[in-house]
NUZALO-244267 format. One line per field, with one value per residue (C-alpha): residue number from 0; residue in one letter; x, y, z. Coordinates in Angstrom, 1 decimal, padded with zeros to 4 digits. Layout:
residues N
pos: NUM_...
code: A_...
px: X_...
py: Y_...
pz: Z_...
end
This chain:
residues 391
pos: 0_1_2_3_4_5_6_7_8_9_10_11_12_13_14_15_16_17_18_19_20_21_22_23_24_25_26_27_28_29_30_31_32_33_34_35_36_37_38_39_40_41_42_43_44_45_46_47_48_49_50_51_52_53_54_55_56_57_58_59_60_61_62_63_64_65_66_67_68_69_70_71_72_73_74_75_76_77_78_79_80_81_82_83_84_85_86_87_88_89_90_91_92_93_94_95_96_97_98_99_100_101_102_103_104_105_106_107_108_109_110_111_112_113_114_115_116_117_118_119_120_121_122_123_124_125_126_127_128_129_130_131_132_133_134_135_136_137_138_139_140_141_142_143_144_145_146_147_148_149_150_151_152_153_154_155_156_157_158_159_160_161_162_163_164_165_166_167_168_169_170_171_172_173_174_175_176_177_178_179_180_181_182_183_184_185_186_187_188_189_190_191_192_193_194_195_196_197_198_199_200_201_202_203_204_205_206_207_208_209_210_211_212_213_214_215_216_217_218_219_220_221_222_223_224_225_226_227_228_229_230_231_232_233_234_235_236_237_238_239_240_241_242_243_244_245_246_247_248_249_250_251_252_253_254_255_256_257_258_259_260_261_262_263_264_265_266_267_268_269_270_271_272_273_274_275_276_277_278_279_280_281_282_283_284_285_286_287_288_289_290_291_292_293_294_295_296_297_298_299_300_301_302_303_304_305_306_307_308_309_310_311_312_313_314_315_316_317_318_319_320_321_322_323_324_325_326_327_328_329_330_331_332_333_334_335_336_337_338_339_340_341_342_343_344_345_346_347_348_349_350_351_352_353_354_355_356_357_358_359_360_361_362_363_364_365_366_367_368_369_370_371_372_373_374_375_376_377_378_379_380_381_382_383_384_385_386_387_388_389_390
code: X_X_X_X_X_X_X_X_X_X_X_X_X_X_X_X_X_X_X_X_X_X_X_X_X_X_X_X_X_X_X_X_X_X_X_X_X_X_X_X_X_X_X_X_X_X_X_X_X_X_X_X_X_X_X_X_X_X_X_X_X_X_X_X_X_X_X_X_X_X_X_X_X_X_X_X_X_X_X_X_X_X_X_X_X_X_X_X_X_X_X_X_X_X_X_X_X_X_X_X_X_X_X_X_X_X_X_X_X_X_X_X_X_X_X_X_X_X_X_X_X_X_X_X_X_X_X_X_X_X_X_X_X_X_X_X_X_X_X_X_X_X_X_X_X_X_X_X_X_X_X_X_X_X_X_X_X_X_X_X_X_X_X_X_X_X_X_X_X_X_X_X_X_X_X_X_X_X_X_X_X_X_X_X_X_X_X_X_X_X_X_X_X_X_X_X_X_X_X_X_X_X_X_X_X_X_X_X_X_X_X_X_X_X_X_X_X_X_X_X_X_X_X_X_X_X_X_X_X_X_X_X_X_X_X_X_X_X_X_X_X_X_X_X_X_X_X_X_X_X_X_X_X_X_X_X_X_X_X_X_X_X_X_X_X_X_X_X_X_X_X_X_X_X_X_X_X_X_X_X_X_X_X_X_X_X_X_X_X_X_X_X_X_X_X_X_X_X_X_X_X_X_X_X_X_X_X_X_X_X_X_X_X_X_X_X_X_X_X_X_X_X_X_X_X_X_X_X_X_X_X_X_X_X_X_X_X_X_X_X_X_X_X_X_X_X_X_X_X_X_X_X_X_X_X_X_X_X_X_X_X_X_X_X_X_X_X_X_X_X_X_X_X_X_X_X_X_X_X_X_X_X_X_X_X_X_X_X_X_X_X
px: 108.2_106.7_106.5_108.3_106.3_107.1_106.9_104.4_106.1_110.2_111.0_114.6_114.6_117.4_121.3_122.4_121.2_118.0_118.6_115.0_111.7_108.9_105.0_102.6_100.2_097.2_098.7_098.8_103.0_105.9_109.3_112.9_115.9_119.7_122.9_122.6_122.0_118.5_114.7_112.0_107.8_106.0_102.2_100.3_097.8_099.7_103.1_104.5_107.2_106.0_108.9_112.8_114.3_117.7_120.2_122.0_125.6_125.8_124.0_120.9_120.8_117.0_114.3_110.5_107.2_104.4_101.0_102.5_106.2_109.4_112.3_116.0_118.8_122.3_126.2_126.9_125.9_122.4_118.8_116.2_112.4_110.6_107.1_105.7_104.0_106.3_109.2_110.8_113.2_111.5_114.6_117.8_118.6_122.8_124.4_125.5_129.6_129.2_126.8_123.3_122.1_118.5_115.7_112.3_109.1_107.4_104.5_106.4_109.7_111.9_114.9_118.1_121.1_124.6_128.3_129.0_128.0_124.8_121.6_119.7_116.2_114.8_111.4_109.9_108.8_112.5_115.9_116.0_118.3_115.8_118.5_121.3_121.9_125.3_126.5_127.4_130.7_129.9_127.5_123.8_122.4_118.2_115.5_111.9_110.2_107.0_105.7_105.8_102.0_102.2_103.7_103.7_101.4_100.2_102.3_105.4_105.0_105.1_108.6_109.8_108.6_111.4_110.6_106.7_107.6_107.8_107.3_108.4_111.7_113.8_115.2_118.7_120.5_124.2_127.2_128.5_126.3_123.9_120.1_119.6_116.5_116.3_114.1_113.7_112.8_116.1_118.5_119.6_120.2_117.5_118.0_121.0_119.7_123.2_123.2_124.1_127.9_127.1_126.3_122.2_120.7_116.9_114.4_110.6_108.7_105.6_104.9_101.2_103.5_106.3_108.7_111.1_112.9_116.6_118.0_121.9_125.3_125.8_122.7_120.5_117.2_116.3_113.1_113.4_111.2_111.7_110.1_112.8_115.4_114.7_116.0_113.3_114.0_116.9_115.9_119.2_118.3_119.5_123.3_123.6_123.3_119.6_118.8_115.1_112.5_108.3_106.0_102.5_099.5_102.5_104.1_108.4_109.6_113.0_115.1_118.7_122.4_122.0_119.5_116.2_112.9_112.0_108.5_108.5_105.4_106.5_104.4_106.7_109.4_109.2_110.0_106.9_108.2_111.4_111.2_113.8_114.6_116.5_120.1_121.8_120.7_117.3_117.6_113.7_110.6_106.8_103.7_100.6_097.3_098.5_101.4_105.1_107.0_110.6_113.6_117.2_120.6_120.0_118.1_115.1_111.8_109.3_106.3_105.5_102.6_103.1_101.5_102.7_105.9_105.3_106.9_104.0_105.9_109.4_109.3_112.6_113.9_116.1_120.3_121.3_120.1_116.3_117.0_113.2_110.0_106.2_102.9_099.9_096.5_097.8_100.8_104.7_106.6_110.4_113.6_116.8_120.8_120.0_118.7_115.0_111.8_109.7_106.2_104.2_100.8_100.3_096.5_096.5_098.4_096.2_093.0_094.3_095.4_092.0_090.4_092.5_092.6_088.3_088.7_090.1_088.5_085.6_087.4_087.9_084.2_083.6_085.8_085.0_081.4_082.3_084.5_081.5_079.1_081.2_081.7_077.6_077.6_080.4_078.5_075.2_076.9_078.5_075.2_073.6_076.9_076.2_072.4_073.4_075.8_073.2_075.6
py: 106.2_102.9_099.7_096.5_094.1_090.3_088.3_085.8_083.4_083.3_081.3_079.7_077.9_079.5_078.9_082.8_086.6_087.3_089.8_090.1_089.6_089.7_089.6_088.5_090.5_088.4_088.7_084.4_084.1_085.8_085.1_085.1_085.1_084.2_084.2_080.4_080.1_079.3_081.0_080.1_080.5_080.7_081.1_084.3_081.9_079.3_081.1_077.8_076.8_075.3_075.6_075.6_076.7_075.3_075.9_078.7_078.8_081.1_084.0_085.3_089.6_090.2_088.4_089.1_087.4_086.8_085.0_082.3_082.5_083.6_085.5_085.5_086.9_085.7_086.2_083.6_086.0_084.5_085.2_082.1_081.7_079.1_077.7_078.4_075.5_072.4_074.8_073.2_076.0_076.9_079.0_081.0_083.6_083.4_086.7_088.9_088.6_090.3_089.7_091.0_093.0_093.8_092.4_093.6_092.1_094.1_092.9_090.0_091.7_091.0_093.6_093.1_095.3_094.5_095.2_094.4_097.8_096.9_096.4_093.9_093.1_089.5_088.2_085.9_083.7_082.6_082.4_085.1_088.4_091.1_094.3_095.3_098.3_099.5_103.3_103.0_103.6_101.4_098.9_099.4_099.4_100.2_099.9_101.5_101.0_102.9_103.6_106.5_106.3_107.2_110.0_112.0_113.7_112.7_115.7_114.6_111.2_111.8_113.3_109.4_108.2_105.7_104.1_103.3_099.5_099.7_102.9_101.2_103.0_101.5_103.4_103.1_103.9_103.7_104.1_106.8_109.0_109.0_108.1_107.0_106.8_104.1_103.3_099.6_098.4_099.6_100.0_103.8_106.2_108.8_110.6_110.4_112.8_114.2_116.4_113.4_113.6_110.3_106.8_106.1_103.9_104.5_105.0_106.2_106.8_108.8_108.3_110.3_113.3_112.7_112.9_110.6_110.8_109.2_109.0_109.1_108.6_112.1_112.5_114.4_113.5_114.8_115.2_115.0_115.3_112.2_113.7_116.9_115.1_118.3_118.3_119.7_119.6_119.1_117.9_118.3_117.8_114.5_114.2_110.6_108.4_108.3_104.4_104.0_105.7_105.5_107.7_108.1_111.0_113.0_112.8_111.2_109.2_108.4_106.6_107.8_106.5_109.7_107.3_109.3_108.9_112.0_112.8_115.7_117.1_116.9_119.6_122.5_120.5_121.1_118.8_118.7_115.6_114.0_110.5_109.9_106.8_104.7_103.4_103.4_103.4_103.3_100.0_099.9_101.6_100.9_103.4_101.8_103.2_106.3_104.4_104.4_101.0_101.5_098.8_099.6_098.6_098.3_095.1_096.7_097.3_100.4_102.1_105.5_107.9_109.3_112.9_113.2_111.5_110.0_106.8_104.0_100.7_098.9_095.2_093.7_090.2_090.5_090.0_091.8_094.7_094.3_094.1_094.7_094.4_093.4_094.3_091.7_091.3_093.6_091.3_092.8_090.6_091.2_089.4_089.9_089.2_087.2_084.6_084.6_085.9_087.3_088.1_090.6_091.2_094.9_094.7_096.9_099.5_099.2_099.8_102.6_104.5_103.8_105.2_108.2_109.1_109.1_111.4_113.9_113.6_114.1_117.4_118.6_118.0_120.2_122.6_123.1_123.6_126.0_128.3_127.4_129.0_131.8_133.1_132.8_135.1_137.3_137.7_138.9_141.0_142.9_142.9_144.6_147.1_147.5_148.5_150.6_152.7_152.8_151.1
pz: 129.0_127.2_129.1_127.6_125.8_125.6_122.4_122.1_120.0_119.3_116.2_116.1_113.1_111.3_111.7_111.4_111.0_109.7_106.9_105.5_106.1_103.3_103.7_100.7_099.3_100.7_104.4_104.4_104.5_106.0_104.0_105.9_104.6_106.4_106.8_107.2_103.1_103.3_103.4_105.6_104.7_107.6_108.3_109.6_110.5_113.0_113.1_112.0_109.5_106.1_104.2_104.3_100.8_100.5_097.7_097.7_098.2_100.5_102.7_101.4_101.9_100.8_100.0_098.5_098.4_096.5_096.4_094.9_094.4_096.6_095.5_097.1_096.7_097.4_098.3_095.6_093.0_091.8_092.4_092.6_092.3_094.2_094.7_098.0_098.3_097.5_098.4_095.3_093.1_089.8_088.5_088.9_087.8_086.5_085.6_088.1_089.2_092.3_095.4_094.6_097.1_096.4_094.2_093.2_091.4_089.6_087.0_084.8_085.5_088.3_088.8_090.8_092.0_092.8_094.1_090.1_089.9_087.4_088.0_085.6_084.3_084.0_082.9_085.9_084.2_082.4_083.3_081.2_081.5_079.2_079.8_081.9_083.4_083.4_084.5_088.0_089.1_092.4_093.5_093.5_096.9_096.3_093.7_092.6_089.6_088.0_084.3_082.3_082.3_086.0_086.0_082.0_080.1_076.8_075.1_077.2_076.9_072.2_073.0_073.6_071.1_070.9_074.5_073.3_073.2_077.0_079.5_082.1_084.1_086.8_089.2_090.8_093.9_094.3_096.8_094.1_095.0_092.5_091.6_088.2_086.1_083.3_079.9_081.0_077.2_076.4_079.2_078.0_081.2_081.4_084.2_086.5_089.8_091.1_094.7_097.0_098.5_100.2_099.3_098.2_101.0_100.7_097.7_098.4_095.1_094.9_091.4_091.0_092.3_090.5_093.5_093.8_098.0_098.6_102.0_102.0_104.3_103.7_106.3_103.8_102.2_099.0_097.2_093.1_090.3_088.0_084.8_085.2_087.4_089.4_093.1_094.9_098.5_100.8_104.3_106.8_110.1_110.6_112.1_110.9_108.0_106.9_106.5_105.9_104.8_105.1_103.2_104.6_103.6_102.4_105.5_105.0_108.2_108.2_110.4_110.7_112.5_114.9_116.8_115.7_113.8_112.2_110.2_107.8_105.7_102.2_101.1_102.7_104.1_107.6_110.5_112.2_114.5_116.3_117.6_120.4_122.7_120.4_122.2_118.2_114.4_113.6_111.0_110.0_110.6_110.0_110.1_111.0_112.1_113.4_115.0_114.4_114.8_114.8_114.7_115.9_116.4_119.9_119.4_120.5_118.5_119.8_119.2_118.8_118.9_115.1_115.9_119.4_119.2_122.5_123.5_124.0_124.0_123.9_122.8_124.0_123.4_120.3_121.3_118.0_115.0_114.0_110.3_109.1_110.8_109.3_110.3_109.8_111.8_114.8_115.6_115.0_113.1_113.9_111.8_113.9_113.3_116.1_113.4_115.5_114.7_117.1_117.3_119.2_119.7_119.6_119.7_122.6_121.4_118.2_120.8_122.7_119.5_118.1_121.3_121.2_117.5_118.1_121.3_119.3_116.5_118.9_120.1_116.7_116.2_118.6_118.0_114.6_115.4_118.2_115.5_113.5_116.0_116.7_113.3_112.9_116.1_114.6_111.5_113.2_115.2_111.9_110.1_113.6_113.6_109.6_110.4_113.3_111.1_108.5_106.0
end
């Protein structure tokens, strides 16, 4: 099922693999960063290229974007901030002795994890290194950040009284199996989540519940609390290395190496959904308006119906892995090894879903006054039953 879909644009700028692709918070720019060394900014509004960030000494592995400012990544080691629009550098970031896999802004801090087997804390605003993070006995694949203030209560939060200079906590994934929780203000340990028996790939955090979700190579997904470091849940269906993860209206998507999607309601931990079609791994996935975009191995992107499962469209074009995909103004935004991106307009898939979402809304309606109805009818009857009987 699904029909193919072709894109409307094809950017070709790069000189290598695509490894990341970042949208800003005000939808304006789309960040991508190569193999080839460098990052491109491009424009949601004309799909054009406004900058080329050069400077790095080698391939760039993730990427991030803001309003203002772009963050990568590199092979060579550093991490560099530049001004999105001059495209000039502003500052790099010098520490790290190993490649440094994955970055994350996150108010004036920007965190960073590596094959050096740290991860490391700088303020954004200096070349600065604030605290390392050192524990790991391998490198540090994925990050998540929240604040104490989140997620404790005003009795729990007394009992550190030592970490009131910041309540800020970085969290850790790692290829030694662990998760790790860390005081950011002082770089001491406070949780380390053990139960994996596979390398960390994927961190969700749903910090108002206090669940913290980590995909694995040991094809598990596990559901902790990160006030108790309590494991919660263990999800097993998968039969492959769970690579991504999406958390929507506490429902978990995850996209696995066994070539499936699968959705799960976090509340009891049932698989309430399988999403087949996918030729090899399952690289990246995005929910969006009841639909579930999918990127895999097989160099194909697809969409899904999220409650039915069902197969609605295959966007082909890509030669290699869809690394990560972005969703802006109903167009698909797709970064490849291929070293293109490709967009899609999706608007109507977006039109049909909306269409069909209403229609059973509209059934539900219905349905719910029907049951309302009947148990009005059901109750007279019982009264009449009552008066017959004399009760």
């Amino acid at each position: 099922m699904g029909n193919s879909g072709s894109a409307v644009k094809v950017c070709t700028d790069h000189q290598g693999g695509i490894n990341w692709l970042s949208l800003s918070p005000d939808g304006q720019r789309l960040l991508t960063g190569s193999e080839d060394g460098t990052a491109r900014l491009w424009s949601t509004a004309d799909s054009q290229c406004h900058g080329h960030l050069q400077g790095h000494e080698s391939y760039i592995t993730f990427c991030h974007l803001e309003n203002e400012a772009a963050f990568t990544c590199s092979a060579d080691h550093t991490i560099r901030k530049w001004d999105v629009l001059t495209g000039q550098c502003l500052a790099i970031y010098r520490g790290h002795t190993s490649i440094v896999n994955r970055i994350l802004v996150a108010k004036d801090y920007l965190f960073s994890g590596s094959y050096d087997r740290t991860a490391r804390c700088w303020s954004v605003d200096k070349e600065k290194q604030i605290q390392e993070f050192r524990g790991h006995r391998n490198c540090v694949l994925t990050l998540a950040h929240y604040s104490s203030r989140d997620v404790l209560e005003e009795e729990e939060e007394e009992e550190e009284e030592e970490e009131k200079v910041s309540r800020d906590l970085l969290v850790t994934g790692s290829t030694d199996c662990t998760v790790k929780v860390w005081w950011v203000s002082s770089g001491r340990c406070y949780q380390t989540l053990l139960g994996h028996t596979g390398a960390v790939l994927c961190l969700i955090l749903d910090a108002p519940n206090r669940e913290l979700f980590s995909g694995s190579t040991d094809y598990t997904i596990r559901t902790w609390n990160i006030v108790t470091g309590e494991q919660l849940k263990v999800f097993k269906e998968h039969q492959g290395s769970v690579i991504c993860l999406e958390l929507v209206n506490r429902h978990l998507y995850s996209g696995s190496a066994d070539r499936t999607v699968k959705c799960w309601f976090v509340d009891t931990g049932e698989r309430i959904q399988t999403y087949k079609a996918h030729k090899h791994s399952v690289s990246t996935l995005k929910y969006h308006a009841g639909i579930l975009f999918t990127g895999s191995g097989d160099a194909c992107a697809r969409a899904f119906n999220s409650r039915s499962g069902v197969l609605q469209k295959i966007f082909r074009g890509h030669k290699f892995i869809i690394n990560c995909i972005q969703i802006h103004n109903e167009l698909l935004y797709t970064a490849s090894h291929d070293g293109t991106l490709r967009i899609w307009d999706i608007r109507g898939i977006c039109k049909r879903n909306k269409r069909r979402l209403k229609k059973e809304r509209s059934v539900q309606g219905r349905s719910s006054q029907k049951g309302s109805l009947s148990r009005l009818f059901n109750n007279k009857v019982g009264c009449m039953v009552q008066q017959e009987n004399g009760e």
